[in-house]
C-alpha positions as semicolon CSV with decimal commas, in nm:
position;residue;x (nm);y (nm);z (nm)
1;X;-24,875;8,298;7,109
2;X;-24,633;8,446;7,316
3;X;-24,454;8,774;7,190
4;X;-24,097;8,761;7,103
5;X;-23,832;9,069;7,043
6;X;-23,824;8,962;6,641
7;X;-24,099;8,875;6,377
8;X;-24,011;8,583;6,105
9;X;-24,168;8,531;5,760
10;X;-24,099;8,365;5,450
11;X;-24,077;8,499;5,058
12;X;-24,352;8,287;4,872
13;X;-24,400;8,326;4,556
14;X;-24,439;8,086;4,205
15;X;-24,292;8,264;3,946
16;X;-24,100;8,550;4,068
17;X;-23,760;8,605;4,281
18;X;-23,941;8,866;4,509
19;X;-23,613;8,912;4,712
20;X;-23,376;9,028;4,405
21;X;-23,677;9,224;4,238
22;X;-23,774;9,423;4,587
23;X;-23,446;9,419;4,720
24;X;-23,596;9,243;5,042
25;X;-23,332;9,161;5,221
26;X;-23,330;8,787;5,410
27;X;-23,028;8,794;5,614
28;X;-23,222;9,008;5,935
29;X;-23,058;9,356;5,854
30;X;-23,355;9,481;6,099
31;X;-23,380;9,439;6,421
32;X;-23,695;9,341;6,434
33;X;-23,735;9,143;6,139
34;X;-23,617;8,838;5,985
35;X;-23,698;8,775;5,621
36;X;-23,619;8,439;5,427
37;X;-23,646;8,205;5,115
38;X;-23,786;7,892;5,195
39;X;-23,483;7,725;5,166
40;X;-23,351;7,894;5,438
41;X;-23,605;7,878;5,696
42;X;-23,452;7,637;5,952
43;X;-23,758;7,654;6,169
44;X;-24,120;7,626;6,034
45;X;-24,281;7,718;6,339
46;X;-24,075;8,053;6,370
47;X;-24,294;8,172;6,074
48;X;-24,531;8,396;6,122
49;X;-24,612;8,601;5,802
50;X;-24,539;8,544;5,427
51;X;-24,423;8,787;5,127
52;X;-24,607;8,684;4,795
53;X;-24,672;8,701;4,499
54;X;-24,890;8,377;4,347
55;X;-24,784;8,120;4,570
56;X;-24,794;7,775;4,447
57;X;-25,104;7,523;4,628
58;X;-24,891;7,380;4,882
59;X;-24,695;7,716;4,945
60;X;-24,809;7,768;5,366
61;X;-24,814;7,426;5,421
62;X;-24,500;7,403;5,625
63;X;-24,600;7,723;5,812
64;X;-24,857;7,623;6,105
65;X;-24,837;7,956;6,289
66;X;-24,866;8,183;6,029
67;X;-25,066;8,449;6,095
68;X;-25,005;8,745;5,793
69;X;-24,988;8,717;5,446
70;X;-24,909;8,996;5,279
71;X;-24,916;9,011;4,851
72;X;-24,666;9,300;4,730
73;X;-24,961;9,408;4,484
74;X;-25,256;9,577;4,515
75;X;-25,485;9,240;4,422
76;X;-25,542;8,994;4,725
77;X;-25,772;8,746;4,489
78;X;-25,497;8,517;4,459
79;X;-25,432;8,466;4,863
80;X;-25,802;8,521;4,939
81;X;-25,947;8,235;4,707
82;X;-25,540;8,033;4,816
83;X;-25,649;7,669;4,936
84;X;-25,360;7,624;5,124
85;X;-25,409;7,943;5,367
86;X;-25,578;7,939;5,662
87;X;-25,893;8,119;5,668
88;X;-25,818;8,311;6,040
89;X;-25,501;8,402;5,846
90;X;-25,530;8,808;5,804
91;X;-25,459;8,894;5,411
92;X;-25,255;9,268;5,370
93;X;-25,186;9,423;5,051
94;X;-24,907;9,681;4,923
95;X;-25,090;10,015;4,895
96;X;-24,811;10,209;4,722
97;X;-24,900;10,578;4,553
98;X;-24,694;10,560;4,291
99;X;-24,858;10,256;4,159
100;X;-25,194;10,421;4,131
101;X;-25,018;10,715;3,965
102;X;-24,851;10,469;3,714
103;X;-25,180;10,306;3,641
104;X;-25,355;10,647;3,560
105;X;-25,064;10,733;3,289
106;X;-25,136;10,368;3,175
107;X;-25,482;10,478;3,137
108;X;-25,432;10,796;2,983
109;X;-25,190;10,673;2,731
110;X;-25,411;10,426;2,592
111;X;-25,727;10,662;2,555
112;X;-25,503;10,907;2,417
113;X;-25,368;10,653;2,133
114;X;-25,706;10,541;2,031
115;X;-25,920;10,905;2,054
116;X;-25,605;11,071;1,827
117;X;-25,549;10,724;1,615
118;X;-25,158;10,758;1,674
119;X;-25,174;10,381;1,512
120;X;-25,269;10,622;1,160
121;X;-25,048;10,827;1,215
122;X;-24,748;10,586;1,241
123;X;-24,871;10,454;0,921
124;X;-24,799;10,784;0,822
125;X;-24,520;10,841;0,885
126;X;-24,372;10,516;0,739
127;X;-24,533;10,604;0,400
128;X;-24,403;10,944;0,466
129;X;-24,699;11,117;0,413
130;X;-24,847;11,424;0,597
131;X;-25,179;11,340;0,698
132;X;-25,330;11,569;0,987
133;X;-25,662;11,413;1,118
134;X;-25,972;11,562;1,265
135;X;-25,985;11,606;1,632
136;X;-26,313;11,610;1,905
137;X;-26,333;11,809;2,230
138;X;-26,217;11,591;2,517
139;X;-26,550;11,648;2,672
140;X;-26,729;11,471;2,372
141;X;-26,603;11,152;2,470
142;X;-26,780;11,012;2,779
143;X;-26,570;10,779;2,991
144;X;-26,660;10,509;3,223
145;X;-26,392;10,455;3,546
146;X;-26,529;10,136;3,702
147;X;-26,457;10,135;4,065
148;X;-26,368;10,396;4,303
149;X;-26,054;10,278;4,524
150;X;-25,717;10,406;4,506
151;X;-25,628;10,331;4,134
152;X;-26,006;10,426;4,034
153;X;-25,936;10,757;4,192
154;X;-25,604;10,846;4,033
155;X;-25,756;10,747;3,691
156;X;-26,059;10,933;3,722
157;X;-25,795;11,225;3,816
158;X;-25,640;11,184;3,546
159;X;-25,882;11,139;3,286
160;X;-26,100;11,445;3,422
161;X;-25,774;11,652;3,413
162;X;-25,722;11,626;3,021
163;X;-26,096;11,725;2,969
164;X;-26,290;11,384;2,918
165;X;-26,661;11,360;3,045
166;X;-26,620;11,078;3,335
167;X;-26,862;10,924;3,469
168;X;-26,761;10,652;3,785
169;X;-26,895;10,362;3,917
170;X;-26,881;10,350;4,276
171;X;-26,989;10,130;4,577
172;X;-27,125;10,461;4,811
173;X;-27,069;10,812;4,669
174;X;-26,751;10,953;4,757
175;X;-26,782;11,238;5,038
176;X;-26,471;11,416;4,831
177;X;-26,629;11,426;4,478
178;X;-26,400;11,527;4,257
179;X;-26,530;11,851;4,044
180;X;-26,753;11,767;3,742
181;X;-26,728;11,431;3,728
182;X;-27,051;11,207;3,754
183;X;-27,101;10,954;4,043
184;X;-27,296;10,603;4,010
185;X;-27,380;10,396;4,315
186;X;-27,582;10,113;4,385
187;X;-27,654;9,811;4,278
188;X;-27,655;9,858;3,895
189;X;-27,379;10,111;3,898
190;X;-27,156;9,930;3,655
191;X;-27,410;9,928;3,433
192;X;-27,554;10,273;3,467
193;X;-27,263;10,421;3,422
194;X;-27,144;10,216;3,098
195;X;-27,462;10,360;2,938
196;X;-27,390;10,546;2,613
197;X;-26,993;10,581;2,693
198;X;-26,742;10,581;2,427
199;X;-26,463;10,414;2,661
200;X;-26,504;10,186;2,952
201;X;-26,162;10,184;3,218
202;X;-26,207;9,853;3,483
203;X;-26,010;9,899;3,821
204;X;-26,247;9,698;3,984
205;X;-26,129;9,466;4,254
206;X;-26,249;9,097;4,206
207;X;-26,453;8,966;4,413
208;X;-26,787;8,663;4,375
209;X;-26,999;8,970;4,275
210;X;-26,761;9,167;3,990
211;X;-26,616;8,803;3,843
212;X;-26,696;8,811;3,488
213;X;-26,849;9,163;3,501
214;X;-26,734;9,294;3,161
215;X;-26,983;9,076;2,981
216;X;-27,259;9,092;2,711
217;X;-27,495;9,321;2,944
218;X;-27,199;9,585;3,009
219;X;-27,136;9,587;2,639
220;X;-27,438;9,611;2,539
221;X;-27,486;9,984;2,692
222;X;-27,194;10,140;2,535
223;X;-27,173;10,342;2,265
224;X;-27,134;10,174;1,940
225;X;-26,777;10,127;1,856
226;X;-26,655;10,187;2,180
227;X;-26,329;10,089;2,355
228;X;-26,229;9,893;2,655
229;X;-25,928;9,975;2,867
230;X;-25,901;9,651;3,106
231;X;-25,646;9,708;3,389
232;X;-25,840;9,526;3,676
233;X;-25,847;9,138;3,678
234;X;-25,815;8,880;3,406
235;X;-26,112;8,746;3,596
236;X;-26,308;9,016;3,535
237;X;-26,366;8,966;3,123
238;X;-26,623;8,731;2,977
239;X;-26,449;8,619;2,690
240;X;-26,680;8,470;2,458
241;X;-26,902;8,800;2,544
242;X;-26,616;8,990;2,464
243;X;-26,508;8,858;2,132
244;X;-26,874;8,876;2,030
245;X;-26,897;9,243;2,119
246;X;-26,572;9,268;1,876
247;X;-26,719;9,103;1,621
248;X;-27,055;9,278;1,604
249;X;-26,890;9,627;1,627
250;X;-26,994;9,738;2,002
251;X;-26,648;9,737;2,026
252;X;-26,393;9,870;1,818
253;X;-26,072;9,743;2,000
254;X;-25,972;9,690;2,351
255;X;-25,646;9,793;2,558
256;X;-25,559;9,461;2,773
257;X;-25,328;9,413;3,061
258;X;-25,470;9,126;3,208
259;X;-25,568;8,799;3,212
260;X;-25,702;8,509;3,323
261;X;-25,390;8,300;3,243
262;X;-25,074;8,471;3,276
263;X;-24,832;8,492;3,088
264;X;-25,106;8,506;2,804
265;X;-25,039;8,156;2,661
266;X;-24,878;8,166;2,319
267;X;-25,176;8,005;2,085
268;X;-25,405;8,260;2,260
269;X;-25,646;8,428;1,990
270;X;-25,594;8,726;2,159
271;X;-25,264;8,788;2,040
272;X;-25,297;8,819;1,697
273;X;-25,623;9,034;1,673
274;X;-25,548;9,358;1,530
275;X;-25,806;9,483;1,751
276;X;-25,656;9,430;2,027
277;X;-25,360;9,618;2,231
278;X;-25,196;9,383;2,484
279;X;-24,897;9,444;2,737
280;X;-24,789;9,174;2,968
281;X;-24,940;9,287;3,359
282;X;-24,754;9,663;3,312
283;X;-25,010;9,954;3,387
284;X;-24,826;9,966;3,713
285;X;-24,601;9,774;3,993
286;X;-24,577;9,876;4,386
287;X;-24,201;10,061;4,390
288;X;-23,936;9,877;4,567
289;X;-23,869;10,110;4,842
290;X;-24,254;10,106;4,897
291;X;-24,292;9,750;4,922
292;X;-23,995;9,701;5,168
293;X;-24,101;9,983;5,401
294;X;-24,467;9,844;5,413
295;X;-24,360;9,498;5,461
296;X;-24,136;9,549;5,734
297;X;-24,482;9,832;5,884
298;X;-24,680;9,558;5,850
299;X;-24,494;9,280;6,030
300;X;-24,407;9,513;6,309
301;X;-24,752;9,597;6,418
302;X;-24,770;9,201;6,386
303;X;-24,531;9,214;6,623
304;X;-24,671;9,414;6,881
305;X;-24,966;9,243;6,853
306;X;-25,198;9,507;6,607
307;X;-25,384;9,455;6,323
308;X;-25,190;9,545;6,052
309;X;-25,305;9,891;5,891
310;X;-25,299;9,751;5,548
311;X;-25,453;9,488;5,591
312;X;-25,783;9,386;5,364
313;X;-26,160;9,328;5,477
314;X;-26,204;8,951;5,401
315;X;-26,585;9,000;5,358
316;X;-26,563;9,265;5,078
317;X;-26,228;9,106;4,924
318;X;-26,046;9,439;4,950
């Protein structure tokens, strides 16, 4: 295709107004890039990369020359498994900093609330009754971090910071380790790693090999009564495994974010088991300013005819 002096795309998404909540702009404030709701776009063919966020089935049907798609989240399951884009189609994601620093205070708080049973202790206080409980060494409590990418890193940061014994599962060993905290690659990583430890963290990426991943073999090496923080995909959890690892005691509770069906559907089990702590998609979000300025990065190297720099290895689905 021959290179023009401006780059077109469209906002797609099914379920959120992408433009008000990122403050990307459609009326062409750069020079270089043109930005619009469907609605707007006058010419199909003009479009040659897309903005999304869960775009319906038939979302890049009217776009024949699009070349980009770019979701304004870390995850790229939802474009990558879309049957309406085009497989020569290159799939970029959002990698913003502050996401993966939002994620690790996500994870923090949670382990935090469950090792120090602030739940007991707001029972407490409403009966208005002081009543200190015992406390463990951070390092007595082993934690599993599966996966090793950006938000895998900050967690493991974080969670090595306030004294926890981490262990990670990783696809290759990391050449920057970070400073006593355990490594597992290989095939069986996941699993090697979950062995014996009192709280399992997911940030894995989904792909055909981690779908359904947290199931009755990962629960099954934990410690007894242990605790799942799941901040990865909704895709990721085995349900029926999962609610029979409740029931039997492997697990005492779990910290959800995710699911497969989201918004969590209201006659979902899920959300009236008092084992269970569930907030709707929040351990993080890409920052607006991040998402604009990578966005209009990523359609300019379109532009001049690069591969964008954040964009995803189709093979390994991230």
């Amino acid at each position: 295709m021959q290179r023009t002096e401006t780059i077109s795309g469209v906002l797609l998404s099914s379920n959120m107004d992408l433009k008000s909540f990122y403050g990307l702009e459609t009326s062409g404030r750069d020079a270089d890039v043109r930005l619009f709701e469907p609605e707007e776009v006058s010419d199909p063919d003009a479009i040659r990369f897309a903005v999304c966020w869960l775009p319906d089935t038939d979302a890049f049907a009217p776009y024949p020359n699009l070349q980009m798609a770019m979701s304004i989240g870390a995850g790229v399951d939802a474009l990558l498994g879309h049957p309406g884009l085009d497989e020569t189609a290159m799939v970029c994601r959002v990698r913003d900093p502050h996401q993966a620093e939002l994620m690790a205070g996500y994870t923090a708080h949670e382990v935090l609330h469950v090792l120090r049973d602030f739940a007991a202790l707001k029972e407490s206080q409403d009966r208005q009754d002081w009543a200190p409980l015992p406390m463990a060494p951070p390092r007595d409590t082993t934690i599993a971090v599966l996966g090793n990418g950006t938000m895998g890193k900050s967690v493991t940061r974080a969670l090595a910071a306030l004294g926890f014994t981490v262990r990670v599962a990783c696809r290759t060993i990391p050449d920057d380790p970070l400073a006593g905290v355990g490594y597992v690659a290989g095939a069986d990583a996941v699993l090697r790693a979950a062995e014996g430890a009192n709280i399992v963290v997911n940030v894995l990426p989904l792909t055909q090999a981690t779908e359904n991943i947290l199931n009755a073999r990962l629960f099954g090496r934990l410690a007894e009564g242990s605790w799942l923080v799941q901040i990865g995909r909704g895709e990721h959890l085995h349900e029926m495994d999962f609610m029979a690892a409740l029931d039997s005691g492997r697990l005492a509770g779990a910290s959800l974010d995710v699911f497969r069906q989201e918004p969590l559907p209201a006659d979902h089990p899920f959300w009236n088991d008092k084992r269970l702590r569930i907030t709707p998609h929040i351990a993080s979000d890409s920052t607006p300013s991040i998402v604009r300025e990578q966005v209009l990065t990523s359609a300019k190297e379109l532009l001049g005819g690069s591969v964008p720099s954040l964009a995803i290895d189709r093979r390994r689905g991230y």
